[in-house]
Backbone as a printed PyTorch tensor [residue, N CA C, xyz], in Angstrom:
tensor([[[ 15.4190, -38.6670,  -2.9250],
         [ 14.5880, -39.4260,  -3.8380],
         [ 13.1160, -39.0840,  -3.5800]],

        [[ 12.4770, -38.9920,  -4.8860],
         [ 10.8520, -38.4780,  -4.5810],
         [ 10.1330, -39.7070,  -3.5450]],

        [[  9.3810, -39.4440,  -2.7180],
         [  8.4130, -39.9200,  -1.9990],
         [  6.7460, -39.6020,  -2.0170]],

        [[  6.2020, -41.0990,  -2.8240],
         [  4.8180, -40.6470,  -2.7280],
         [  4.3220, -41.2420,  -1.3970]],

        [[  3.2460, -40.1930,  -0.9420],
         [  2.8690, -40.2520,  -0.1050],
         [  1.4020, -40.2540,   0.2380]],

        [[ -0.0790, -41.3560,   0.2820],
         [ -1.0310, -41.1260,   0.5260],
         [ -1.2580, -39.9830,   1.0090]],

        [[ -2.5550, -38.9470,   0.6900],
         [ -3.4200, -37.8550,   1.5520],
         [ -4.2840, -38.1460,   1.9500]],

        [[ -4.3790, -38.1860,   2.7620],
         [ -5.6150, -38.9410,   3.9930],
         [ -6.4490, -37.8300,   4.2820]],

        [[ -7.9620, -37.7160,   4.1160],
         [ -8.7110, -36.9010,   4.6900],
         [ -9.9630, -37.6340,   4.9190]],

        [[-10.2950, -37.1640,   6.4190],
         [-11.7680, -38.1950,   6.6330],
         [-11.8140, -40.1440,   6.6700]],

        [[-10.3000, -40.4490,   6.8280],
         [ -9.8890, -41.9840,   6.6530],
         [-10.0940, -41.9520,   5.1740]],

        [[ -9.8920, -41.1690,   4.3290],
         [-10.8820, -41.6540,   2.8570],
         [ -9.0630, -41.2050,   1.8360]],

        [[ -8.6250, -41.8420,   1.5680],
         [ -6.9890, -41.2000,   0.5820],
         [ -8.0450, -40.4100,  -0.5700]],

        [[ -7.3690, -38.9960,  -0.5620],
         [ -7.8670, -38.1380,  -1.8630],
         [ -6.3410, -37.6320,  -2.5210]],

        [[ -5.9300, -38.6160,  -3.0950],
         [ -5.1490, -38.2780,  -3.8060],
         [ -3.4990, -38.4400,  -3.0910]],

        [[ -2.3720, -38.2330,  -4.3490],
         [ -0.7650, -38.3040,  -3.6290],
         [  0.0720, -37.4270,  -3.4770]],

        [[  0.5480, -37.3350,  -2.3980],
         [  1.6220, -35.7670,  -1.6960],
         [  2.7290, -36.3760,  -2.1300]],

        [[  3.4820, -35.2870,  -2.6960],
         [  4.7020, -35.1790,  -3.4530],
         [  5.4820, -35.2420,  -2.1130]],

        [[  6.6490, -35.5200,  -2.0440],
         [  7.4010, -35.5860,  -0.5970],
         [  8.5850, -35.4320,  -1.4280]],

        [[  9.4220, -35.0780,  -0.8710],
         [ 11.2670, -35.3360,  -1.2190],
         [ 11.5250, -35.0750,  -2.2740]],

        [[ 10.6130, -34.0910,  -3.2600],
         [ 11.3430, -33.6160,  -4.7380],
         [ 12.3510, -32.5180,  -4.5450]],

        [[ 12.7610, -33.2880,  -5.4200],
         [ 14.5540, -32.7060,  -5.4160],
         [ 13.9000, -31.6540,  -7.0510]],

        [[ 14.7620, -30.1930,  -6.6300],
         [ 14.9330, -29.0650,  -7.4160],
         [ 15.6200, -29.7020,  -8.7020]],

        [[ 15.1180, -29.1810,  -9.7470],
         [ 15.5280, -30.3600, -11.3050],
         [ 15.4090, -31.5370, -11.6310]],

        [[ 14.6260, -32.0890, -11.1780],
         [ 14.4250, -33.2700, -11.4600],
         [ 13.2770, -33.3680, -12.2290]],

        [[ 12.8430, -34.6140, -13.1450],
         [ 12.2800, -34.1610, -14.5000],
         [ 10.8670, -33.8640, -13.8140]],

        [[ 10.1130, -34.3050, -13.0710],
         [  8.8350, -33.6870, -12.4190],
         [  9.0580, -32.3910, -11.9870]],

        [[  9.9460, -32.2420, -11.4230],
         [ 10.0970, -30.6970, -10.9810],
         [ 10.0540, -29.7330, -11.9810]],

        [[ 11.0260, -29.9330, -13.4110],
         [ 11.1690, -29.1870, -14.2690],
         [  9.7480, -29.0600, -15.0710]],

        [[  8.6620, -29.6890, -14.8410],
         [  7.3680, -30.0890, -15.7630],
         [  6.3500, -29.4510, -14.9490]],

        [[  6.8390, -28.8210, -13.3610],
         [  5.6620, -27.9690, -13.0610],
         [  5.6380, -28.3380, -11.2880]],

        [[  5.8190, -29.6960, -10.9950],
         [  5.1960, -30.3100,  -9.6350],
         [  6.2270, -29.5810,  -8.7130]],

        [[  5.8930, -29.3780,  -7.6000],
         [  6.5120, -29.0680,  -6.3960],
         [  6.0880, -29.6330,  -5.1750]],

        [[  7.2840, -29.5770,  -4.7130],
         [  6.8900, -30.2440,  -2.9390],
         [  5.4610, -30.2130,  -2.5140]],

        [[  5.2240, -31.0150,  -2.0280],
         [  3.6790, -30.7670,  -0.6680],
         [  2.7830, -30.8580,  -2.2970]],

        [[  3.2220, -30.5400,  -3.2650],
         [  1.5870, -31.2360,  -4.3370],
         [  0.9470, -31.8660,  -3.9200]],

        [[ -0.0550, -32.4200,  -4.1220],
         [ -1.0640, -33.3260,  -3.9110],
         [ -1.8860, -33.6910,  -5.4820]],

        [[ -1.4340, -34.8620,  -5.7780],
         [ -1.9440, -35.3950,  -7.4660],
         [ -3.3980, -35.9790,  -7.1830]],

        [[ -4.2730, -34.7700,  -7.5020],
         [ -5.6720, -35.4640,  -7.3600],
         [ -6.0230, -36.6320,  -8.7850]],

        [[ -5.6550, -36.1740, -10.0320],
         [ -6.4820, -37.0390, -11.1040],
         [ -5.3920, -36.7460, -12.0310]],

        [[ -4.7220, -37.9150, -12.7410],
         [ -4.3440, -38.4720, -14.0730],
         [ -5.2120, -38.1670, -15.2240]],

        [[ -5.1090, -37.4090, -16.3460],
         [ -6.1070, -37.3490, -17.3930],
         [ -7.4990, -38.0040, -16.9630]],

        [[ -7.6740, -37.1090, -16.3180],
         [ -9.0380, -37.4000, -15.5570],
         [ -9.6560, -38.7640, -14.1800]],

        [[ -8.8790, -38.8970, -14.5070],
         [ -8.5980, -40.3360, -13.1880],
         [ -8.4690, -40.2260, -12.0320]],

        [[ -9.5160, -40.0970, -11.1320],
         [ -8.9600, -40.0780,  -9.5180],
         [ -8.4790, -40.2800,  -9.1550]],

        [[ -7.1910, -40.6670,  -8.4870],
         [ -6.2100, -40.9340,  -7.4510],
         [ -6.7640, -40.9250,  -5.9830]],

        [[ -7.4480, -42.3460,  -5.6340],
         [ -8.1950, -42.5440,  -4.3170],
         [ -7.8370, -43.9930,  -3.6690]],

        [[ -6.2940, -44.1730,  -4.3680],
         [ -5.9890, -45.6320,  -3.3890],
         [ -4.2320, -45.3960,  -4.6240]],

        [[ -3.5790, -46.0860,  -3.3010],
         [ -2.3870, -46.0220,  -4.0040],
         [ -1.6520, -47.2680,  -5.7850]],

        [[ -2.8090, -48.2790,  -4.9640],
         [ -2.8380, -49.4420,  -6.1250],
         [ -3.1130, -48.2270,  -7.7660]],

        [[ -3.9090, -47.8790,  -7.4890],
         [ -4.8080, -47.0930,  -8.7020],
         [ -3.5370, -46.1820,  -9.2090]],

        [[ -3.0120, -45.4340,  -8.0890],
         [ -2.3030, -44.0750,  -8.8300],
         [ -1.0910, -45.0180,  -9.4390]],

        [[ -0.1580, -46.3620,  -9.1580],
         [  0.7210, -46.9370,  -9.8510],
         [  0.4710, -47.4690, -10.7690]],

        [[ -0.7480, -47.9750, -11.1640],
         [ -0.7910, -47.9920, -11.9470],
         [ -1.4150, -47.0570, -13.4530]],

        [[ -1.8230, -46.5110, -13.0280],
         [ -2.2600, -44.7770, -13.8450],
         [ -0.6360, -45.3110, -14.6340]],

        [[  0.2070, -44.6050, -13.3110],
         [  1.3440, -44.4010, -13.1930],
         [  2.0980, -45.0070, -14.7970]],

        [[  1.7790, -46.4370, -14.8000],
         [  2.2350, -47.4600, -15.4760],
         [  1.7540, -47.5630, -16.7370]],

        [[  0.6720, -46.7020, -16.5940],
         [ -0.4540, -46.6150, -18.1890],
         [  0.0040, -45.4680, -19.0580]],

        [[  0.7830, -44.7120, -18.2490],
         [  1.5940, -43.3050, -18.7700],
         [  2.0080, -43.5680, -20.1440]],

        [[  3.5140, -45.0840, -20.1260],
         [  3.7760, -45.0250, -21.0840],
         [  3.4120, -45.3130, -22.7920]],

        [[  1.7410, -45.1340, -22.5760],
         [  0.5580, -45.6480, -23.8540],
         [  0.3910, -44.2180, -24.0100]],

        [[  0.4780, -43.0410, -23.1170],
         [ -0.1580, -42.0730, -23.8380],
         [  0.9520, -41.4760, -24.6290]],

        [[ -0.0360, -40.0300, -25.2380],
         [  1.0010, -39.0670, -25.9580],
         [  0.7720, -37.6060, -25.3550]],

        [[ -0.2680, -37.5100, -24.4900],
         [ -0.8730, -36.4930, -23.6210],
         [ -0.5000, -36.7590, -22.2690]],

        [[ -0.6700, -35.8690, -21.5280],
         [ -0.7860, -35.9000, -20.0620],
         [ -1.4280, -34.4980, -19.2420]],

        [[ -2.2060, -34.8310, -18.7560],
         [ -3.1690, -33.6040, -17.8430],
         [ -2.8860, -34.1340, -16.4380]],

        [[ -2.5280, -33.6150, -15.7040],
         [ -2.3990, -34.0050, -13.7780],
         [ -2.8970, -32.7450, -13.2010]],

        [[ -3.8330, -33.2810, -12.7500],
         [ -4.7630, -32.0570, -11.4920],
         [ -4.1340, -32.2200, -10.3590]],

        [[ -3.7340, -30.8590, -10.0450],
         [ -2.9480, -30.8920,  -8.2640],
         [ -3.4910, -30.0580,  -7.6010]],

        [[ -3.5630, -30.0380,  -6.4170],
         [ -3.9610, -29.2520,  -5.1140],
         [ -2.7970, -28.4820,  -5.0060]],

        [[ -3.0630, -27.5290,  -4.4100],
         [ -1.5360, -26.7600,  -3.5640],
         [ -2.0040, -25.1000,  -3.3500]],

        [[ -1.3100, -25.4620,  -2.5540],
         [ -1.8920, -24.3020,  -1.2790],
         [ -3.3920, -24.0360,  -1.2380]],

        [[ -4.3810, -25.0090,  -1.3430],
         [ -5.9920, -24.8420,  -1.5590],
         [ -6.0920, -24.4330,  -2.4460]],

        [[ -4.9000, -24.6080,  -3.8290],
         [ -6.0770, -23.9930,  -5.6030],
         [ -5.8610, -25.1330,  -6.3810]],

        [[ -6.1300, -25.5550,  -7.1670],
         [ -5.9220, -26.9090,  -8.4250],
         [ -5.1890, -25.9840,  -9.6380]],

        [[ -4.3350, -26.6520,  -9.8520],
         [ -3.5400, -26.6340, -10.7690],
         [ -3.1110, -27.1510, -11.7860]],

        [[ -3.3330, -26.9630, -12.9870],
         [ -3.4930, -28.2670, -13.7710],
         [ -2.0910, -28.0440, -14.8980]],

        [[ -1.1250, -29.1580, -14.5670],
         [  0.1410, -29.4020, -15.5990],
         [ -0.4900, -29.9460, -16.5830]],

        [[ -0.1820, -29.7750, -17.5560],
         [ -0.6050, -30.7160, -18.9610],
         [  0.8970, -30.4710, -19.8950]],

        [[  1.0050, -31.6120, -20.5100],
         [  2.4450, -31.8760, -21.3380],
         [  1.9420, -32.8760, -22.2970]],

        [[  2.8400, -32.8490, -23.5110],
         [  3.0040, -33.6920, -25.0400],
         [  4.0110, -34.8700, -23.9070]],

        [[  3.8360, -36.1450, -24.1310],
         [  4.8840, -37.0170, -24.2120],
         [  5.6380, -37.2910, -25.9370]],

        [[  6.7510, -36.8670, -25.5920],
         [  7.7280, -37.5490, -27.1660],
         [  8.1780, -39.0060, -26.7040]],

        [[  7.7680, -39.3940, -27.6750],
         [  8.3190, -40.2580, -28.0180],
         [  9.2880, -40.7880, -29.1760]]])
């Protein structure tokens, strides 16, 4: 089962480490991989875990989605249509 996981740098959380993604699973198939690190939601920092659940929770209002990730020291940016 996926595990989010605070990234701690400097005591300061910059963002959430992907932990325990399982190969096919619908994040996986949309781009994310292990050890990610989700800096910003359609532009939204991810700097406390309260914040990223609820991002999280605001998902299902959009019809867009942009997620900035770290990995291996480059940013990476998934972007997807939500259908509805």
């Amino acid at each position: 089962m996926l595990t989010l996981v605070p990234n701690m740098a400097a005591n300061k959380m910059e963002g959430i480490r992907l932990s325990r993604l399982r190969t096919g699973s619908i994040i996986y198939n949309y781009g994310a991989r292990e050890g990610d690190i989700i800096l910003r939601v359609n532009g939204h920092k991810i700097d406390s875990m309260e914040k990223g659940y609820k991002l999280w929770e605001n998902l299902r209002k959009e019809n867009y989605v942009e997620v900035e990730i770290l990995r291996d020291n480059k940013i990476v940016t998934i972007a997807f249509d939500i259908v509805k």
